[in-house]
C-alpha positions as CSV (number, residue, x, y, z in Angstrom):
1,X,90.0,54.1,176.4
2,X,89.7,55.7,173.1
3,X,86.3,55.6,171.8
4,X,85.4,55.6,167.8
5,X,83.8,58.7,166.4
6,X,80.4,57.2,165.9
7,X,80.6,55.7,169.6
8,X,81.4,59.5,170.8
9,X,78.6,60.7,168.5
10,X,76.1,58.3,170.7
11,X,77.4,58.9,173.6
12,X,77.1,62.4,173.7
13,X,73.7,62.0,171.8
14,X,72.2,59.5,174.7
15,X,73.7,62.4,177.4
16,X,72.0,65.2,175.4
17,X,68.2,63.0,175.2
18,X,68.6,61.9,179.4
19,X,68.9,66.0,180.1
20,X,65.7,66.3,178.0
21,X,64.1,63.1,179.9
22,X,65.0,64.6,183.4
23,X,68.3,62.8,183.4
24,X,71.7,63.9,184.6
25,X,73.8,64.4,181.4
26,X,76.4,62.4,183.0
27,X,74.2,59.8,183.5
28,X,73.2,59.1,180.9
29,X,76.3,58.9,179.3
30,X,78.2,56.6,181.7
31,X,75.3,54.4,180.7
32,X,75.3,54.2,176.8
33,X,79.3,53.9,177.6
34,X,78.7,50.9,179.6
35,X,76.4,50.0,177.3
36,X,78.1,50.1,174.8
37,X,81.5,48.7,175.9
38,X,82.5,45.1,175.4
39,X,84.3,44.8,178.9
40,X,83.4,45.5,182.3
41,X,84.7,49.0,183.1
42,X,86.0,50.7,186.6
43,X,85.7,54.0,188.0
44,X,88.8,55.6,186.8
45,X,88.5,54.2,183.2
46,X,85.0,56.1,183.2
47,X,86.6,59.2,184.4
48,X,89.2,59.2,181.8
49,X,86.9,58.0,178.8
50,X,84.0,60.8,179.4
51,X,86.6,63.0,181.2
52,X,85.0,63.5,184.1
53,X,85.2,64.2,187.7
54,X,85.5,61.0,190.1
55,X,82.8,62.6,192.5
56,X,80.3,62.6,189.4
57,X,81.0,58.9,188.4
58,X,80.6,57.7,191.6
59,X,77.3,59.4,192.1
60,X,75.9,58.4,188.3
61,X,77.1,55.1,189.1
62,X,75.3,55.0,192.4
63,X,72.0,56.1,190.5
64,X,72.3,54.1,187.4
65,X,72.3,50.8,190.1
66,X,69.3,51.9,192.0
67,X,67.6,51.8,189.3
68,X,68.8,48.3,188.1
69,X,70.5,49.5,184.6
70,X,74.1,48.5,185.8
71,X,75.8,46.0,188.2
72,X,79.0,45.4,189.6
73,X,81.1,42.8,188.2
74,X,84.6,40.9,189.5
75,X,87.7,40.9,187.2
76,X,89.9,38.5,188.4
77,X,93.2,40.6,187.9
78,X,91.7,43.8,189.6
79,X,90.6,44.3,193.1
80,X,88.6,47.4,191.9
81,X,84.6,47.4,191.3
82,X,84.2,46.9,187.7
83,X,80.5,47.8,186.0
84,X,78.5,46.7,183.4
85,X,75.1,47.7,181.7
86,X,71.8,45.8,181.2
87,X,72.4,44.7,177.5
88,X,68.9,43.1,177.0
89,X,66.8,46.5,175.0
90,X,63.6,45.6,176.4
91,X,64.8,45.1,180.3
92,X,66.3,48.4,179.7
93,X,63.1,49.8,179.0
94,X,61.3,48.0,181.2
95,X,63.6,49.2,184.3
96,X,63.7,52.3,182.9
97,X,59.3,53.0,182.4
98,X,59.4,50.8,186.4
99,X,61.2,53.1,187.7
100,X,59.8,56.1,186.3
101,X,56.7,54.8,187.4
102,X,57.4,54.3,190.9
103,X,59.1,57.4,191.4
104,X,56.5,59.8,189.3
105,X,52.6,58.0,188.0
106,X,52.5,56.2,191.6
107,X,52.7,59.0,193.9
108,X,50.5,61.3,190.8
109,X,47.7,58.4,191.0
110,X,47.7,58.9,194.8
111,X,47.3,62.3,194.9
112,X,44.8,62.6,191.4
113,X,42.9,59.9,194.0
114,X,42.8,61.9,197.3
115,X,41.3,64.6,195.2
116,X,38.8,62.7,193.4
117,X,37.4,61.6,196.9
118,X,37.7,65.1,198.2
119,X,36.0,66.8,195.1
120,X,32.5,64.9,196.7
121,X,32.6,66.8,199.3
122,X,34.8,70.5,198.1
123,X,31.5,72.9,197.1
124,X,33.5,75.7,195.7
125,X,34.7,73.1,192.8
126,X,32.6,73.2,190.2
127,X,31.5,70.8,188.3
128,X,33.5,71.1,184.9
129,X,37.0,71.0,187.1
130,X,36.1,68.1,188.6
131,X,35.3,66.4,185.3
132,X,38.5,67.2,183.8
133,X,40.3,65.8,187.2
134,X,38.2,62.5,186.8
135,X,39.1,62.0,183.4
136,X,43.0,62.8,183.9
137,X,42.4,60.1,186.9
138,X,40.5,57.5,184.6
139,X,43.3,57.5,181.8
140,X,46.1,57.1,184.1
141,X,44.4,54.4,185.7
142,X,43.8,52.7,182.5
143,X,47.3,53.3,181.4
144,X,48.4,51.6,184.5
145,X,46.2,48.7,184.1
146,X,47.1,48.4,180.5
147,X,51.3,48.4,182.0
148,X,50.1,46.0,184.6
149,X,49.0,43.8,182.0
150,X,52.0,43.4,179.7
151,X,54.6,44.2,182.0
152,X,55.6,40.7,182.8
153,X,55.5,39.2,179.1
154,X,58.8,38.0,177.7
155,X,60.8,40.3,175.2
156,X,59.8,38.1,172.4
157,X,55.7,38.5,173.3
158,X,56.3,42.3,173.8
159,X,57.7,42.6,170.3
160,X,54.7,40.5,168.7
161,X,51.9,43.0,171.0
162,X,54.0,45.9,170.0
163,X,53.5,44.8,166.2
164,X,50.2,43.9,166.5
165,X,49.5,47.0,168.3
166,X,50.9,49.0,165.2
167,X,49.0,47.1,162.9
168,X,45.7,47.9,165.0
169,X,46.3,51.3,164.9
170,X,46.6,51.3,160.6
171,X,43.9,49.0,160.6
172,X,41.5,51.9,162.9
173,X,42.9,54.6,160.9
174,X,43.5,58.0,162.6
175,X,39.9,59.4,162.2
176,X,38.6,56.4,164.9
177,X,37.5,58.6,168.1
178,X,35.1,55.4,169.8
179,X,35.6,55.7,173.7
């Protein structure tokens, strides 16, 4: 498959931002090509587009569908697994934050939680450690409550909070510090 300069350009791009996101390189660019690709792609066509080694595809491929952001598809004229990528934007985020979620704020809040019970009874902490653990623990919380609450709203409503949201934020102006 021969990919157009400005596809390449992305490509590469989207590899070079999942390494700074904690992502495999190769991850992240099977998925902006599957993304990006009209057709349902195999294995081998992967390998040969990104030029890379079969072991490597099959293990991005392997994450990229535990975390929901591509499925296997049928083509009729092919016995082979063919994939495909979420195309919606928004469900891509929305896996993507998920996921991230699950595997890294969940198991923090736990954690941040365990301590903030042990810190009642832990003398040797004093008291301005503890207050900076609390308020790390409050503003996650609140973040989570505030992801729990939009979470589940349709692309469309997300959009309209998101640009509402933006024109909150002018409307406050940057020097509002209320808590």
């Amino acid at each position: 498959m021969k990919l157009s300069p400005t596809t390449e350009k992305y490509i590469l791009h989207w590899g070079e931002m999942g390494t700074r996101w904690g992502v495999n390189r190769t991850v992240a660019q099977i998925h902006a090509l599957l993304f990006l690709s009209n057709t349902p792609l195999n294995a081998e066509e992967i390998c040969e587009t990104l030029n890379v080694a079969r072991s490597n595809v099959s293990n991005s491929l392997k994450e990229l569908q535990s975390w929901g952001l591509i499925r296997t598809v049928r083509v009729l004229t092919d016995r082979r697994d063919h994939f495909e990528a979420e195309q919606e934007v928004s469900e891509i985020f929305r896996l993507v934050v998920e996921g991230r979620k699950t595997r890294e704020l969940d198991p923090t809040l736990t954690v941040l939680r365990q301590c903030s019970m042990e810190a009642e009874s832990d003398a040797m902490l004093d008291a301005a450690s503890r207050k900076r653990m609390d308020e790390v623990l409050a503003f996650l919380e609140l973040l989570m409550g505030a992801y729990d609450d939009f979470r589940h709203l349709s692309p469309a409503t997300m959009q309209r909070v998101l640009k509402m949201g933006g024109k909150i934020a002018r409307f406050l102006g940057p020097d509002d510090k209320e808590e």
